[in-house]
N, CA, C and O of each residue as an XYZ file, in Angstrom:
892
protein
N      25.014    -75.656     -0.852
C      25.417    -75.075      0.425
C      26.848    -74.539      0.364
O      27.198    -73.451      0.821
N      27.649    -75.444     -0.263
C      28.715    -75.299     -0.183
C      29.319    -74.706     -1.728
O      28.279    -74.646     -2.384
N      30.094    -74.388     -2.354
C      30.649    -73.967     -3.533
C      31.782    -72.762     -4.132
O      31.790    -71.563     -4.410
N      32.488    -73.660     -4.128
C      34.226    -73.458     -4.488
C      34.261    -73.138     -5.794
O      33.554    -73.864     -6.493
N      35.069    -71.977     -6.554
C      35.085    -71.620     -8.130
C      36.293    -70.762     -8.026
O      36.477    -69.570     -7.781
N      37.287    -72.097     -8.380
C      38.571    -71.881     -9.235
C      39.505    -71.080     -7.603
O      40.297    -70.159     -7.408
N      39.133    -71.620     -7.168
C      39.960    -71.195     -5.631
C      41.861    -71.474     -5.362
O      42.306    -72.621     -5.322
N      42.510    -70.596     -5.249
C      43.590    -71.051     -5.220
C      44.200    -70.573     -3.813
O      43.543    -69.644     -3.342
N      45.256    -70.958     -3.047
C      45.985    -70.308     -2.255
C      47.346    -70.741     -2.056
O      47.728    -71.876     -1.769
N      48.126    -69.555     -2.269
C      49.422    -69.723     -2.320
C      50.510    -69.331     -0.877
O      50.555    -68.570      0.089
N      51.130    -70.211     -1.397
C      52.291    -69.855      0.071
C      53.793    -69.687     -0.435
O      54.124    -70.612     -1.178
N      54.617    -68.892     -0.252
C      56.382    -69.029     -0.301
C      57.097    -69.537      0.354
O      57.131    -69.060      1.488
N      57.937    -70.592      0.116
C      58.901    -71.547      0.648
C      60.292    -70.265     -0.352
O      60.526    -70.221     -1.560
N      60.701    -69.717      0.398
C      62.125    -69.204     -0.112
C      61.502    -68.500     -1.246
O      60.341    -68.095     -1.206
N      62.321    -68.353     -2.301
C      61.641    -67.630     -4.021
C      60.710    -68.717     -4.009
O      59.607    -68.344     -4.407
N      60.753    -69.886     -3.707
C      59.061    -70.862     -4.518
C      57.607    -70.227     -4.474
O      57.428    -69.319     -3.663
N      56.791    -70.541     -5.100
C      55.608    -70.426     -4.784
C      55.028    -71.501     -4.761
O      54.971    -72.063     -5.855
N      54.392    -72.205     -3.594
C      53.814    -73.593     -3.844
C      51.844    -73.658     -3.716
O      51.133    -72.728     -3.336
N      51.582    -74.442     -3.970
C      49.938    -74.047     -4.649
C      49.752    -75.032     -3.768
O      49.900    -76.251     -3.852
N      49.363    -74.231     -2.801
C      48.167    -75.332     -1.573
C      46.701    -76.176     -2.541
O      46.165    -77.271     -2.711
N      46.622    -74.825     -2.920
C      45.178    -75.009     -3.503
C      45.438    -74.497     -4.794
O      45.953    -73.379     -4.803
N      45.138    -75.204     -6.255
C      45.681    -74.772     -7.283
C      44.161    -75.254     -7.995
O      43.655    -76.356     -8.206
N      43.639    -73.570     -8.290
C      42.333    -73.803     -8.994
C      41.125    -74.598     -8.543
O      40.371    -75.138     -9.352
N      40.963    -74.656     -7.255
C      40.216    -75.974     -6.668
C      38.739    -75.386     -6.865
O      38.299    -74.344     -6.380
N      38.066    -76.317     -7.709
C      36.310    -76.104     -7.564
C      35.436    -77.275     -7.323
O      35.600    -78.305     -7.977
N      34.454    -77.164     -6.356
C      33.767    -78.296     -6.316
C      32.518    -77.980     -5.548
O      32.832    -77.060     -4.793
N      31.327    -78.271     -5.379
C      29.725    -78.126     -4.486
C      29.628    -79.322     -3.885
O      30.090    -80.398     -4.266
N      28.954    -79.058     -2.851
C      28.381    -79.894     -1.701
C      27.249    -79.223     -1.151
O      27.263    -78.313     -0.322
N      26.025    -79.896     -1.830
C      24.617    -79.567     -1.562
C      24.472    -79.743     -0.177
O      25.298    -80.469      0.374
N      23.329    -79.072      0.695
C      22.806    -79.138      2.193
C      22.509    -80.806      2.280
O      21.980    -81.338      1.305
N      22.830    -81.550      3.369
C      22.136    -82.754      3.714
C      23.164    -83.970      3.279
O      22.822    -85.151      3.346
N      24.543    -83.516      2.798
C      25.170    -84.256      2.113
C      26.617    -85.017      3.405
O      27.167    -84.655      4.445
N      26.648    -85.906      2.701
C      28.000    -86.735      3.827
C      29.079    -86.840      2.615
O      29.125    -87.859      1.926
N      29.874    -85.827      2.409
C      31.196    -85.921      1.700
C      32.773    -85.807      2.346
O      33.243    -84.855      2.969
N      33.186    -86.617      2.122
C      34.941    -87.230      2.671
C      35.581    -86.321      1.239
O      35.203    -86.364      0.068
N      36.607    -85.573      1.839
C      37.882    -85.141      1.112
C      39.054    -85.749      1.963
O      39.313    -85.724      3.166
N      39.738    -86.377      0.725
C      41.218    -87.296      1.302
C      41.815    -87.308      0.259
O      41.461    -87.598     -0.884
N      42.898    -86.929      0.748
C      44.309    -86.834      0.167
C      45.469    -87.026      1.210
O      45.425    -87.122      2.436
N      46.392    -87.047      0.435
C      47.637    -87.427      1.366
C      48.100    -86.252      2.039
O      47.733    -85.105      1.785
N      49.156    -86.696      3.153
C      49.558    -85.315      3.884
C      50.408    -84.226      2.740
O      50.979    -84.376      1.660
N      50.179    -83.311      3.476
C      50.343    -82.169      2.188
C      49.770    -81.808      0.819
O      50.244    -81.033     -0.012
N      48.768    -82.457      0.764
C      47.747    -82.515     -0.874
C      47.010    -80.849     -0.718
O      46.716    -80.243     -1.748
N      46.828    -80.387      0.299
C      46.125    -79.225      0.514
C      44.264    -79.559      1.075
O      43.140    -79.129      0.819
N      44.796    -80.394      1.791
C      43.416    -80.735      2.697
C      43.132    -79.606      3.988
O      42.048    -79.097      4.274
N      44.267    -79.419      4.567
C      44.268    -78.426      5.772
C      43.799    -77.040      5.565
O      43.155    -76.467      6.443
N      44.184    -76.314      4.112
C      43.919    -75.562      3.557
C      42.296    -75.248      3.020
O      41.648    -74.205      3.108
N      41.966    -76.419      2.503
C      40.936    -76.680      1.973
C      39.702    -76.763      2.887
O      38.515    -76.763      2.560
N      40.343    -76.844      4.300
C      39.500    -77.331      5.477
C      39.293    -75.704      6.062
O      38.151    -75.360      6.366
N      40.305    -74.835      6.189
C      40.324    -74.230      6.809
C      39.337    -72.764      5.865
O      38.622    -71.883      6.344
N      39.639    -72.990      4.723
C      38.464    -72.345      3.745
C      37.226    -72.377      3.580
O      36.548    -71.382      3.324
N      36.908    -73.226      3.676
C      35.471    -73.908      3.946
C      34.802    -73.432      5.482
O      33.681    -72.932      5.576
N      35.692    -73.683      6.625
C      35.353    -73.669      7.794
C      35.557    -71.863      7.974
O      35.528    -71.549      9.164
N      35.756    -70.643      7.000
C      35.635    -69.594      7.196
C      36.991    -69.160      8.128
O      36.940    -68.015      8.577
N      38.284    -70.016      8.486
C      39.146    -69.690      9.086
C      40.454    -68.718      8.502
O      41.420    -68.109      8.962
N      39.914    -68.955      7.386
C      41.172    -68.692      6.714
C      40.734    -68.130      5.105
O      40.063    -69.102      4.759
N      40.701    -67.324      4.102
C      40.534    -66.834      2.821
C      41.350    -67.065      1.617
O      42.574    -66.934      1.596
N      40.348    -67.547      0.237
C      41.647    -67.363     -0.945
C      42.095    -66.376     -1.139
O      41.590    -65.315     -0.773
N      43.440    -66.525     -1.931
C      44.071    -65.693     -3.040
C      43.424    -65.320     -3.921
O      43.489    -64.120     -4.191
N      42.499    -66.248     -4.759
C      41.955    -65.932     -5.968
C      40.814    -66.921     -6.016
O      41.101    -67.723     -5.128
N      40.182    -67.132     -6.322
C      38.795    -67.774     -6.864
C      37.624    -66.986     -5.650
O      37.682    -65.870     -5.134
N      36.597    -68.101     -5.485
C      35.456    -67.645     -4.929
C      34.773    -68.976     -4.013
O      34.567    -70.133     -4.378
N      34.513    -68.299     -2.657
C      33.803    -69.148     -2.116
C      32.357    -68.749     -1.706
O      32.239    -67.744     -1.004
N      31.372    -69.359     -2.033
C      29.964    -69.345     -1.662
C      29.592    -70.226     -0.667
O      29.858    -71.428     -0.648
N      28.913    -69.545      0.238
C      28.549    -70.153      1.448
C      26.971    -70.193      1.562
O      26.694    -69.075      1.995
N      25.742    -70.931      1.391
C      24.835    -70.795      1.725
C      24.212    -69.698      0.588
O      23.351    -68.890      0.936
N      24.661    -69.739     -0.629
C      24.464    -68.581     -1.706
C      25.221    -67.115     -1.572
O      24.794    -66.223     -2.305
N      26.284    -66.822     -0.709
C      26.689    -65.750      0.008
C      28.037    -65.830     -0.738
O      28.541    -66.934     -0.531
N      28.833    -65.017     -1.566
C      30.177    -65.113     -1.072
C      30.558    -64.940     -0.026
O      29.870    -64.405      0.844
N      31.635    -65.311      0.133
C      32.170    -65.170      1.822
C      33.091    -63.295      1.963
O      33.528    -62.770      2.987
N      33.095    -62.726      0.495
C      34.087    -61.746      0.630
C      32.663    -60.701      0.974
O      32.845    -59.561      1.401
N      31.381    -61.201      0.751
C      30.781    -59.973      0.943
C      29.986    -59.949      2.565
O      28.931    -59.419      2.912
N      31.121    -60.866      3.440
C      30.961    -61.278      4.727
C      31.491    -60.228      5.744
O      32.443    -59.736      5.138
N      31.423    -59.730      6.716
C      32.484    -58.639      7.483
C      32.652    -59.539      8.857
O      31.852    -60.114      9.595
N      34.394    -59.343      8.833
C      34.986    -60.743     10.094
C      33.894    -60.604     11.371
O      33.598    -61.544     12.109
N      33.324    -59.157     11.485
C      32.276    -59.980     12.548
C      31.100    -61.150     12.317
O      30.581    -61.933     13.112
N      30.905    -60.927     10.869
C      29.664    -61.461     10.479
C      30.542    -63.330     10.158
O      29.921    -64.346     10.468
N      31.885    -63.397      9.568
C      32.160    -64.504      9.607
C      32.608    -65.428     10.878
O      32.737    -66.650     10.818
N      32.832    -64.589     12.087
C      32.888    -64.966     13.517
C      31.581    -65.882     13.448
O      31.515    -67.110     13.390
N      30.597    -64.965     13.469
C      28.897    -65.498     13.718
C      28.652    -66.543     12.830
O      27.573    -67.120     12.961
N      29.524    -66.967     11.829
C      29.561    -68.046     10.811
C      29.833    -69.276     11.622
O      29.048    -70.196     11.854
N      31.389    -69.108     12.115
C      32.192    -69.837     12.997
C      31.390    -70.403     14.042
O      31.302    -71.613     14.251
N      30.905    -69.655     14.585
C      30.286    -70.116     16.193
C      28.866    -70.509     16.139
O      28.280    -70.922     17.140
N      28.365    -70.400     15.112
C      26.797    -70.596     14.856
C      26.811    -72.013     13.865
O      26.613    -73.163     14.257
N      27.110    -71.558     12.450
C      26.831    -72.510     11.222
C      27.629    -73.771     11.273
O      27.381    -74.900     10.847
N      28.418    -73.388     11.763
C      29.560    -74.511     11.359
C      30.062    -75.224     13.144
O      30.231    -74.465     14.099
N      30.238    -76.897     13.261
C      30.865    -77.308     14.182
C      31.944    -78.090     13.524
O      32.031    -78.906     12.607
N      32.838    -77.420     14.492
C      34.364    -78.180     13.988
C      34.988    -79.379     14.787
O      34.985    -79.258     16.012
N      35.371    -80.194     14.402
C      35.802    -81.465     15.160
C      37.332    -81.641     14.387
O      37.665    -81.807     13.214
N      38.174    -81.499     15.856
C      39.294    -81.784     14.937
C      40.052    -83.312     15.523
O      39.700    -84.113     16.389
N      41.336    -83.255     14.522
C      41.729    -84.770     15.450
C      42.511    -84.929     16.707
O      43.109    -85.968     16.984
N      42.488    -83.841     17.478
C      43.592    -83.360     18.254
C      42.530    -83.087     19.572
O      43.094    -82.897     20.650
N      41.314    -83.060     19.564
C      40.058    -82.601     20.102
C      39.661    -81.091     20.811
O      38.698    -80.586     21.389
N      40.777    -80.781     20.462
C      41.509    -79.022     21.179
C      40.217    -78.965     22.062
O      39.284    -78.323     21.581
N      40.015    -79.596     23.393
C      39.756    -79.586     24.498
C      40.640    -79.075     25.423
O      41.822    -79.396     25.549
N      39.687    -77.834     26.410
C      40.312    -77.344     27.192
C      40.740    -77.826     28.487
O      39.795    -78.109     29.224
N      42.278    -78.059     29.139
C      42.543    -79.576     30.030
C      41.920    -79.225     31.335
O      41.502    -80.046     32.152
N      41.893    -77.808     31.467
C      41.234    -77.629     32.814
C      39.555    -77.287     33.126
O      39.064    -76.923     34.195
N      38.898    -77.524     31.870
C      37.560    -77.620     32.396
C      36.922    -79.464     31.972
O      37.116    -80.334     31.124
N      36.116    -79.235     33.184
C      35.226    -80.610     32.711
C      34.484    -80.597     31.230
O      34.232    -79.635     30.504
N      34.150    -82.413     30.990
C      33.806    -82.114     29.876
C      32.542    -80.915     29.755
O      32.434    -79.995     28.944
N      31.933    -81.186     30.528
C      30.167    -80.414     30.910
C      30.637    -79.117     30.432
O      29.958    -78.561     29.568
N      32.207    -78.278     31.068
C      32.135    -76.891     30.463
C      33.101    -76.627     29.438
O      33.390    -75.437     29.321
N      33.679    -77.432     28.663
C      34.225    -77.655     27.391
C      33.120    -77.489     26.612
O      33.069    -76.585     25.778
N      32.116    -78.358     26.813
C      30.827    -78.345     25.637
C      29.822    -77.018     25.714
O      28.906    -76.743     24.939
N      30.297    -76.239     26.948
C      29.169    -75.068     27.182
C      29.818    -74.141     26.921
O      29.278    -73.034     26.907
N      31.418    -74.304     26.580
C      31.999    -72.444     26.117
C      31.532    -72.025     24.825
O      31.363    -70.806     24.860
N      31.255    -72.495     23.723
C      30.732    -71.828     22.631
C      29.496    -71.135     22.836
O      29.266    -70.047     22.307
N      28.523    -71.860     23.748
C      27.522    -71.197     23.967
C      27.479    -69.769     24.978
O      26.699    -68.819     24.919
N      28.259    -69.938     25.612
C      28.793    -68.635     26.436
C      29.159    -67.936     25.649
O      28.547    -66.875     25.766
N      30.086    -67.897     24.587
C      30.287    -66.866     23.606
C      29.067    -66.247     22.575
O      28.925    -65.155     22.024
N      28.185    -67.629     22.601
C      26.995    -66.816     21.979
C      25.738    -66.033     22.772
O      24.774    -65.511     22.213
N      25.996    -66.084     24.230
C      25.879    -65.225     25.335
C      24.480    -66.128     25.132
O      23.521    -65.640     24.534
N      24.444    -67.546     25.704
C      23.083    -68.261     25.552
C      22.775    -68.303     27.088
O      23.614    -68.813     27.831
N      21.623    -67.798     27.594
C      20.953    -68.030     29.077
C      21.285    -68.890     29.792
O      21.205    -70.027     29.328
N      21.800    -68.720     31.235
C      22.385    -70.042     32.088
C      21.558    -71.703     31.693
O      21.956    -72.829     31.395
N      20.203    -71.019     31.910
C      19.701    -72.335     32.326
C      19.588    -72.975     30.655
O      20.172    -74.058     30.692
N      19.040    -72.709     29.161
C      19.369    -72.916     28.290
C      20.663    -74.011     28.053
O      20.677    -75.206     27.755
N      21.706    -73.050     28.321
C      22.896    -73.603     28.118
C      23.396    -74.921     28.804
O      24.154    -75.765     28.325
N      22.522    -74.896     30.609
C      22.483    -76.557     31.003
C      21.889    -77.433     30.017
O      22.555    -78.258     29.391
N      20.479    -77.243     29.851
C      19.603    -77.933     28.787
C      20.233    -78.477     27.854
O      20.019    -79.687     27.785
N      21.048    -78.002     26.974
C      21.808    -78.171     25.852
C      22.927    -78.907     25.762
O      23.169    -79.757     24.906
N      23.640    -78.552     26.703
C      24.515    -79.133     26.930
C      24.382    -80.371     27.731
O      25.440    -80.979     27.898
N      23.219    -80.926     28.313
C      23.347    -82.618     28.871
C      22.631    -83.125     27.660
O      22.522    -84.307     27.334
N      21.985    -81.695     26.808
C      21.229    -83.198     25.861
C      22.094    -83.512     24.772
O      21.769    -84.438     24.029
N      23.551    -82.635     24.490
C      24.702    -83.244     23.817
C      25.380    -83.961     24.111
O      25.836    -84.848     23.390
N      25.721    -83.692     25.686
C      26.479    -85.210     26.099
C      25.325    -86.781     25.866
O      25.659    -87.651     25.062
N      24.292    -86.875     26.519
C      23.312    -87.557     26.116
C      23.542    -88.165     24.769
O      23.730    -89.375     24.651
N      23.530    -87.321     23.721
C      24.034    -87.553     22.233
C      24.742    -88.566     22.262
O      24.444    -89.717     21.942
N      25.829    -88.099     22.701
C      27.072    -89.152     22.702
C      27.696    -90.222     23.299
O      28.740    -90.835     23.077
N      26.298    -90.349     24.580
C      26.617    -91.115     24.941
C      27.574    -91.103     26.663
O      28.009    -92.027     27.350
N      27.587    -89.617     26.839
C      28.689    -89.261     27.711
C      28.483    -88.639     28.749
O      29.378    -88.160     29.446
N      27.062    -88.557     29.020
C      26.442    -87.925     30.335
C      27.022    -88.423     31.714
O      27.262    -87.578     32.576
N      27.224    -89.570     31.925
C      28.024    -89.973     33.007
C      29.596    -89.741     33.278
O      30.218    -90.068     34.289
N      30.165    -88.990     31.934
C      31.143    -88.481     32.398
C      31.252    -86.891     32.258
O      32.313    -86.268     32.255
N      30.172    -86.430     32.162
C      30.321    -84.878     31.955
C      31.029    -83.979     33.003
O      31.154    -82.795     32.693
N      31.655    -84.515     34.574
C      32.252    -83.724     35.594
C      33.859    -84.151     35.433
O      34.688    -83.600     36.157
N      34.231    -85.074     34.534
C      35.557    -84.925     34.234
C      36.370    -84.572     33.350
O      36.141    -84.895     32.185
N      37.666    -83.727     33.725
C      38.643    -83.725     32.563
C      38.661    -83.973     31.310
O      37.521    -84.145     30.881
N      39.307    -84.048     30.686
C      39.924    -84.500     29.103
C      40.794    -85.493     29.761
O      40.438    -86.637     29.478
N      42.176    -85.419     30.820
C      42.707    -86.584     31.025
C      42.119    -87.654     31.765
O      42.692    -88.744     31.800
N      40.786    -87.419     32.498
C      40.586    -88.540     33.240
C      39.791    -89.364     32.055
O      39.461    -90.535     32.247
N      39.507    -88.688     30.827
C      39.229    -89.457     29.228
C      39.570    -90.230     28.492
O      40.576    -90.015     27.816
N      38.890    -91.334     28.373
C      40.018    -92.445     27.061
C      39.864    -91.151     25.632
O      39.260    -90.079     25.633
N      40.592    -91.745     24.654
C      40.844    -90.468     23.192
C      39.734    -90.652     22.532
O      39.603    -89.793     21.660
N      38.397    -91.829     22.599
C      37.445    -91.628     22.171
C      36.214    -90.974     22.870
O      35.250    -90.308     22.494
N      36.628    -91.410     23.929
C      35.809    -90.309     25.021
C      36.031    -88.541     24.500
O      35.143    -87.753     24.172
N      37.539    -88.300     24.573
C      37.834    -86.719     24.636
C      36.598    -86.565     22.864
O      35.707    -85.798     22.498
N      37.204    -87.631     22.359
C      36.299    -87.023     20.779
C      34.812    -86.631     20.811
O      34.293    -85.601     20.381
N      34.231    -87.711     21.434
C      32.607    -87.779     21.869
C      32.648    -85.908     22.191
O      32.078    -84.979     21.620
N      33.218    -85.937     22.892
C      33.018    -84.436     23.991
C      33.298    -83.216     23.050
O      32.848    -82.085     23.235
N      34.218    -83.660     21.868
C      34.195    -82.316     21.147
C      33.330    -82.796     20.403
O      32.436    -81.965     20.560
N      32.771    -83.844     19.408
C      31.710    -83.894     18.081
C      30.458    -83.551     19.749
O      29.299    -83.508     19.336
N      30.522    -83.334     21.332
C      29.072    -83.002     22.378
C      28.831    -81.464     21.433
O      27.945    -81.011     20.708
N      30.521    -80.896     22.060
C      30.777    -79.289     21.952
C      29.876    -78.598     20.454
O      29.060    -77.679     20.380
N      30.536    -79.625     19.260
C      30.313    -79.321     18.057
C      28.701    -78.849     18.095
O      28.239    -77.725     17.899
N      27.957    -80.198     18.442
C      26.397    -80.330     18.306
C      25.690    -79.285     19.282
O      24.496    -79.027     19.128
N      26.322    -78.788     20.122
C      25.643    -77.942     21.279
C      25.131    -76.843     20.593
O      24.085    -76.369     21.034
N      25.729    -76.245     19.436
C      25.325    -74.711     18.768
C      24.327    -75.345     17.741
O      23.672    -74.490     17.145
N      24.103    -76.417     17.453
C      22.941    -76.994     16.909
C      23.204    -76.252     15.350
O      22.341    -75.584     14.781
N      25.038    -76.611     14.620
C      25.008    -76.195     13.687
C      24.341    -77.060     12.149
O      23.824    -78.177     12.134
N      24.563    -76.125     10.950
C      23.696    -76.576      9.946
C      25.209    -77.751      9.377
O      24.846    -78.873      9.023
N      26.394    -77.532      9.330
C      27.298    -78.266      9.179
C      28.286    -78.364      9.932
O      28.759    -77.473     10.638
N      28.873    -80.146      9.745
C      29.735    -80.265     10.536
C      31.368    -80.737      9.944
O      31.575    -81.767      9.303
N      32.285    -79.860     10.276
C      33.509    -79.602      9.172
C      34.286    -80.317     10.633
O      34.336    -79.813     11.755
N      34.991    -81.983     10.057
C      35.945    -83.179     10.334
C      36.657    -82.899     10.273
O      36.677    -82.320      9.187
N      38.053    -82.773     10.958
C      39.619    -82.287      9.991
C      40.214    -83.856     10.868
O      40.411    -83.783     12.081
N      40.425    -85.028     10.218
C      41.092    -86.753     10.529
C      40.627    -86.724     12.168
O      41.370    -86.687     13.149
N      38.904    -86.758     12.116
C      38.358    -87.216     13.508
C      39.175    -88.642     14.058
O      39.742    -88.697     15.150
N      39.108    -89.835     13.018
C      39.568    -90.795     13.480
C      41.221    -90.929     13.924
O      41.683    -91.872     14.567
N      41.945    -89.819     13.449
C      43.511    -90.101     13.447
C      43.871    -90.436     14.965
O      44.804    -91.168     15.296
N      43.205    -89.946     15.629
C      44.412    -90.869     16.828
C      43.788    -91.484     17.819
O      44.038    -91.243     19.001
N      42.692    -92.554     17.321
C      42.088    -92.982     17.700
C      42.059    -94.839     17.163
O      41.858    -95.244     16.018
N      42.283    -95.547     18.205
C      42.680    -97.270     17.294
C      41.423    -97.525     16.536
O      40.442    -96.783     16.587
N      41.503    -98.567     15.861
C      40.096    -98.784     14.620
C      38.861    -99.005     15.391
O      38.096    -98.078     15.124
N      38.489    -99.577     15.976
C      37.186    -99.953     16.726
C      37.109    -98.509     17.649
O      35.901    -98.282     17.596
N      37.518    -97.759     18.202
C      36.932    -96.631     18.667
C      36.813    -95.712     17.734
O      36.153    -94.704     17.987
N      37.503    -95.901     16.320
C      37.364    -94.743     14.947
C      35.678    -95.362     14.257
O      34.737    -94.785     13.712
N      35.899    -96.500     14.558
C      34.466    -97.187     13.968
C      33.393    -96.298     14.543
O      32.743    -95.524     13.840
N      33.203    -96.453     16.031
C      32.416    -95.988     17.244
C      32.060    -94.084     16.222
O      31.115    -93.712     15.527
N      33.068    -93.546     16.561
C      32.771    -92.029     15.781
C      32.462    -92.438     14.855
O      31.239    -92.340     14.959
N      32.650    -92.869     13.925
C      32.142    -92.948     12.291
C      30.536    -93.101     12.603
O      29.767    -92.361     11.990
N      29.888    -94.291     13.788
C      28.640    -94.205     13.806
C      28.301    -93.358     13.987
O      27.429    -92.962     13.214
N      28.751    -92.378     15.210
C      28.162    -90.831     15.382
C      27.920    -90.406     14.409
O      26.860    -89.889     14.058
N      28.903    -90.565     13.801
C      28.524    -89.400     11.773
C      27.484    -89.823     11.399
O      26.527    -89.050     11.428
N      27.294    -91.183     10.920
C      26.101    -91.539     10.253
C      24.653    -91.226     11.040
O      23.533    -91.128     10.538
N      25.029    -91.109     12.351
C      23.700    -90.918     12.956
C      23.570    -88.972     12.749
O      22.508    -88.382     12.553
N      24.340    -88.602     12.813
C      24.406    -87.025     12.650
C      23.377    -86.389     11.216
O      22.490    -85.564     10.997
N      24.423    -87.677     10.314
C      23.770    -86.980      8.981
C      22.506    -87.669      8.937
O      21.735    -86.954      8.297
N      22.071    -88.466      9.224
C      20.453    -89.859      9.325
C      19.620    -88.455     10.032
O      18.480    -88.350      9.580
N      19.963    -87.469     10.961
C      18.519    -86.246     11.359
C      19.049    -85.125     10.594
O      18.698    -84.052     11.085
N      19.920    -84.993      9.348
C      19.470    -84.194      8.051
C      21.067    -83.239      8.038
O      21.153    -82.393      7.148
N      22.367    -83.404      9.083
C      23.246    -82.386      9.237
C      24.020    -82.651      7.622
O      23.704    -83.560      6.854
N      24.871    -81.821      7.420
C      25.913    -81.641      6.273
C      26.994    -82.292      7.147
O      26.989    -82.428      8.371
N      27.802    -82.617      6.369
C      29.081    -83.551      7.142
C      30.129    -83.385      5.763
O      29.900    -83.951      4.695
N      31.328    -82.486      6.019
C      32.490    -82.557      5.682
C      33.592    -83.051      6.208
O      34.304    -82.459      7.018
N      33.800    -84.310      5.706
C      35.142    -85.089      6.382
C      36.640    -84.814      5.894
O      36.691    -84.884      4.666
N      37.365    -84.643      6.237
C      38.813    -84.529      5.825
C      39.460    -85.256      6.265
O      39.659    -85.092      7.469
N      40.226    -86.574      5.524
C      40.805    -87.530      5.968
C      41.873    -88.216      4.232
O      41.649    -88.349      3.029
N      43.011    -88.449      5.206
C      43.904    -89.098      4.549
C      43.666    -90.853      4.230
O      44.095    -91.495      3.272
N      42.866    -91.316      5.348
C      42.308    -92.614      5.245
C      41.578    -93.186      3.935
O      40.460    -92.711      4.137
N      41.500    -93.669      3.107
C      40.539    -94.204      2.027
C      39.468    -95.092      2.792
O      38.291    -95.107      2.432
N      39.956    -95.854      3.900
C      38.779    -96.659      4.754
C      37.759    -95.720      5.364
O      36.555    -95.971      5.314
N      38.259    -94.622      5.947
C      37.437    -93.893      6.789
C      36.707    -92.792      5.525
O      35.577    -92.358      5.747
N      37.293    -92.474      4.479
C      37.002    -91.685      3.659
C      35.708    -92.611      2.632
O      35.003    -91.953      1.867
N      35.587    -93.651      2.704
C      34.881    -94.507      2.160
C      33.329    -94.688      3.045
O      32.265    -95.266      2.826
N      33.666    -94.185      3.696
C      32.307    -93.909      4.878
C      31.271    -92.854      4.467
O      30.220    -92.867      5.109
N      31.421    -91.862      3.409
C      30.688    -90.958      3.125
C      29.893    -91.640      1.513
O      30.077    -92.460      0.614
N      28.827    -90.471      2.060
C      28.226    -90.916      0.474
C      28.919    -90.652     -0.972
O      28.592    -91.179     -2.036
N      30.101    -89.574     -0.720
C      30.743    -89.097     -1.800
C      32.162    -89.031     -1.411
O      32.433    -89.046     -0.210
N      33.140    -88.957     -2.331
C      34.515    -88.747     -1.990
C      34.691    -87.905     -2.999
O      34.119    -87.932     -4.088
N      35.950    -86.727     -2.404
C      36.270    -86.017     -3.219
C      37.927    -85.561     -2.821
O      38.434    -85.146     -1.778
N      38.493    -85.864     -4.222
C      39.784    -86.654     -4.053
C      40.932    -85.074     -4.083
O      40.527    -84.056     -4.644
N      41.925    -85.110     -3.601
C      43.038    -83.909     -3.376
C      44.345    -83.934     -3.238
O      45.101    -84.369     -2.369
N      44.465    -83.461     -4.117
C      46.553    -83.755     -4.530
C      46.953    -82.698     -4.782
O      46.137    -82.029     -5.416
N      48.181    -82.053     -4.499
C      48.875    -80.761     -4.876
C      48.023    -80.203     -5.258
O      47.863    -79.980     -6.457
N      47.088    -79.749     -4.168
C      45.795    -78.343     -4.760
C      45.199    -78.312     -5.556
O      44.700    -77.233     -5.877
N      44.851    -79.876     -6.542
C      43.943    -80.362     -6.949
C      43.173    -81.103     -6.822
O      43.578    -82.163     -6.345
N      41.693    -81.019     -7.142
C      40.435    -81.127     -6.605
C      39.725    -81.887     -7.604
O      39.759    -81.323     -8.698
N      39.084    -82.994     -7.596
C      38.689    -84.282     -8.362
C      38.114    -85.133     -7.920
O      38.715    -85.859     -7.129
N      36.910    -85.373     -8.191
C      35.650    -86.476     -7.773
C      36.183    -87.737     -8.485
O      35.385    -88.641     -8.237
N      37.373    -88.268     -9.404
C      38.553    -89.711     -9.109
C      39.388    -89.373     -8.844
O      39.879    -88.248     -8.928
N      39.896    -90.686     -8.291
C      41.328    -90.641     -7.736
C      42.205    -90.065     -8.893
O      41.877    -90.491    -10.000
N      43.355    -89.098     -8.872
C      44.224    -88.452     -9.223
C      45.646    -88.552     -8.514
O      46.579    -87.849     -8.901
């Protein structure tokens, strides 16, 4: 599904050139639960944001679904974004002034999905999570595992084929990071792809695979 070959991306700090991503290759078959963790600054954000179609290398190659991504046109990788892929980040980039109910229904508005559809869908994601009884409030009237539930609702509403983590658990105390981690396992248990990105080794230890990242290098051991 997934497949990285010799991917690099560079950035300038002053004359430096520093290697976010230095040669990074690695696959992640459909159906798979793989954790990438590395420490802050290893080139996880980078690595996240490549994968998730946000952002492009310098040099190597990314295959998406057998596709390079360069022979993609930004409308066609939009339709990537909003369709294939649900993103969960750790920050829950929830919008403060809609309820959760229409936080979880704007993607589908962008994919111009039928009123009544888009109810359907959207209580049977909150449902998912557990969160149907709070679907008419805020993000602040939310505890931080609540706001999460509501974006991994949002994520599941486009009923994507993968779901790209960037430190779901980070600001969340251990027993409500536990709580999401079950979501995952139940996500990937009805067949989804699950890319985790986490600095944690506990939470990164939750997947069936780890795949390890340091100064823009990419390694199935620790390095």
């Amino acid at each position: 599904m997934i497949e990285l070959k010799d991917v690099c991306k560079t950035y300038y700090i002053g004359d430096e050139i520093v290697y976010a991503l230095d040669h990074a290759s690695m696959e992640i078959s459909e159906g798979e639960f793989v954790s990438i963790v590395g420490p802050s600054g290893s080139g996880k954000s980078t690595m996240m944001n490549i994968i998730g179609c946000l952002d492009t290398a310098d040099e190597g190659e990314y295959i998406l679904d057998g596709i390079s991504i360069e022979d993609y046109s930004e409308r066609e990788l939009a339709k990537i974004r909003n369709k294939k892929i649900g993103f969960i980040f750790q920050n829950f980039n929830l919008l403060p002034k809609l309820t959760a109910e229409e936080n979880v229904e704007l993607p589908l508005i962008y994919q111009k999905i039928p009123h009544s559809e888009r109810k359907t869908r959207v209580k049977q994601a909150l449902e998912r999570v557990e969160l149907s009884h709070r679907m008419r409030h805020c993000p602040t009237e939310l505890s931080g595992g609540q706001q999460q539930r509501v974006a991994i609702a949002r994520a599941l509403v486009t009923e994507p084929s993968l779901f790209l983590a960037d430190e779901p658990t980070g600001n969340l105390d251990s027993r409500t990071g536990e709580e999401i981690m079950t979501l995952f396992h139940e996500l990937h248990e009805t067949g989804n792809t699950i890319v985790l990105i986490t600095h944690d080794n506990h939470v990164a230890d939750e997947a069936e695979r780890k795949i390890f990242i340091r100064d823009g290098r990419v390694s199935e051991v620790t390095v």
